[in-house]
C-alpha positions, 0 to 999 in steps of 0.5 A, spaced: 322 246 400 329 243 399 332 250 398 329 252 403 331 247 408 338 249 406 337 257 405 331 260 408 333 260 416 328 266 417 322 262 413 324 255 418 323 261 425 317 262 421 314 256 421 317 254 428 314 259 431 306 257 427 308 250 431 309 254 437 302 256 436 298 249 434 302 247 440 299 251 445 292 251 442 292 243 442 295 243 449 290 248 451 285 243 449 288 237 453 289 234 459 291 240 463 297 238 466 302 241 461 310 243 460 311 249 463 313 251 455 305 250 453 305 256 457 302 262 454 306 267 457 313 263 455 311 265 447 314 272 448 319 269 450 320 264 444 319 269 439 324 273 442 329 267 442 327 265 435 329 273 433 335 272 435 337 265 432 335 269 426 341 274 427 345 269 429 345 267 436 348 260 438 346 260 445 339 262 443 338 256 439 341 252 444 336 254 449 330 253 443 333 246 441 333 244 449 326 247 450 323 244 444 327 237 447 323 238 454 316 239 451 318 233 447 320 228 453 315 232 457 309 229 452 312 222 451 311 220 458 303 224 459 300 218 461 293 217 459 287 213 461 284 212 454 287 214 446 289 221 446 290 224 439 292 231 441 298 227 444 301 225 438 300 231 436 304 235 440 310 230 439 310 231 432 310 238 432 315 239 438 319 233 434 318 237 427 320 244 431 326 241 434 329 237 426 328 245 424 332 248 429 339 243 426 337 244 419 343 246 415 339 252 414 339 255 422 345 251 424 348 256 418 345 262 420 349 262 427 356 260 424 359 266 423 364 263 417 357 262 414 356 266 408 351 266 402 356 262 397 357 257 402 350 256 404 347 255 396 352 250 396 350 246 401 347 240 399 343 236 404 339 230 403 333 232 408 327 226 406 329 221 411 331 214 407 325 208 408 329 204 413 328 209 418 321 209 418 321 201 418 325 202 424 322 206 427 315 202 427 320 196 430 322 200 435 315 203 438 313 196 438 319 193 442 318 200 447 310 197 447 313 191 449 318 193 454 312 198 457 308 192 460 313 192 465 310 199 467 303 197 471 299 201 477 292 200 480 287 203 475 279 202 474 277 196 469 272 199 463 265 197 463 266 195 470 261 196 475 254 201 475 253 205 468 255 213 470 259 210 477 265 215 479 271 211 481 269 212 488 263 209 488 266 202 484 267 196 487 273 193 490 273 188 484 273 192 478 280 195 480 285 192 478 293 192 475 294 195 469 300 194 465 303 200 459 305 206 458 304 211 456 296 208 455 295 203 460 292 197 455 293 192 459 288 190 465 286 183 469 279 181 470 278 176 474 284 173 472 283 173 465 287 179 461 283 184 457 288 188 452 285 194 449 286 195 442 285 203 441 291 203 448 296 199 445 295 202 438 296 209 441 303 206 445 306 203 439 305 210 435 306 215 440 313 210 441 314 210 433 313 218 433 318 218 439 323 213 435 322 217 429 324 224 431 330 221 435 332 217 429 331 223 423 335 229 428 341 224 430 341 223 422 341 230 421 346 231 425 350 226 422 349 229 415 352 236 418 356 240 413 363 241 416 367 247 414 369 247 408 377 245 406 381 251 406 375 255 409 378 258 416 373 259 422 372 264 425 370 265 432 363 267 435 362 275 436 361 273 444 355 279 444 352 274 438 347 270 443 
């Protein structure tokens, strides 16, 4: 695995690509307000550019990374009524499709001073070190916190007649809900009512943010520079 993450950029856009598709299968099972990324017929569009990254495109990596970004954020902020595993999903692998894009491997390929000696001698450590999932679990749980001061009205659960529509609940099983993405905690008659699947799904889908946020900045840290002596050459500009 470790060779290929620093010298298989085709076997990473082939990976990319088959998250691509996971990712439209789980949003085509999800709430049915989605990235305009989660579209079917922006597939071709990401094969196409994911083609011409394999052959060296800078720009069209850049367009993919910035995709992949926006399907990541676009998720992170779906707000949920209830626990939502597709969510989770859908940022796991728009975090992973965004981390195979900087990999050494992809970043190398769109260099055109990047030859094959230079790319097996890329030596990149790719597994994240343990403090990095640590801090991610303390900052999803911070984010949790700070997410409180996130509220709105919403229905209370298990309030009112069994199989009610919330146009025919009582004025008195409405009331604020703080949290965000997932609105865990409400107030009942004055006595507050935390729902622990909610503040579950809050803590880890904002670790999984943490997480992916942290691991792609430290890739990026960890980015092979040019070597000494070695001159860099400019960009065909018809390479994009």
């Amino acid at each position: 695995m470790a060779r290929i993450w620093r010298n298989s950029p085709g076997q990473l856009l082939a990976v990319y690509l088959i998250l691509g598709v996971v990712a439209l299968a789980v949003a085509a099972a999800s709430h049915p307000s989605l990235p305009v990324r989660d579209q079917p017929f922006w597939f071709p569009v990401l094969v196409f550019l994911a083609w011409r990254v394999s052959c060296g495109g800078r720009t069209s990596r850049l367009i993919l990374i910035l995709l992949s970004m926006y399907s990541f954020v676009g998720a992170a902020f779906t707000v949920t009524p209830e626990w939502s595993l597709r969510v989770l999903a859908l940022l796991a692998i728009y975090g992973t499709q965004v981390a195979l894009l900087v990999s050494p491997a992809i970043y190398q390929r769109t260099r055109r001073y990047a030859t094959a000696d230079r790319l097996a001698s890329v030596s990149i450590r790719w597994t994240p070190p343990l403090w990095l999932p640590l801090s991610a679990l303390l900052t999803g749980l911070v984010a949790t916190v700070l997410s409180l001061g996130n509220e709105d009205w919403a229905a209370i659960p298990g309030c009112g007649p069994v199989g009610a529509t919330i146009a025919h609940l009582p004025a008195r099983c409405f009331g604020l809900a703080q949290g965000s993405p997932v609105r865990f905690l409400t107030a009942y008659q004055g006595t507050p009512l935390i729902s622990k699947a909610g503040l579950a799904e809050d803590w880890a889908q904002w670790a999984i943010v943490s997480f992916a946020v942290f691991y792609i900045l430290l890739l990026l840290h960890r980015r092979p520079a040019v070597p000494p002596g070695q001159p860099v050459m400019a960009e065909d500009p018809a390479v994009a």
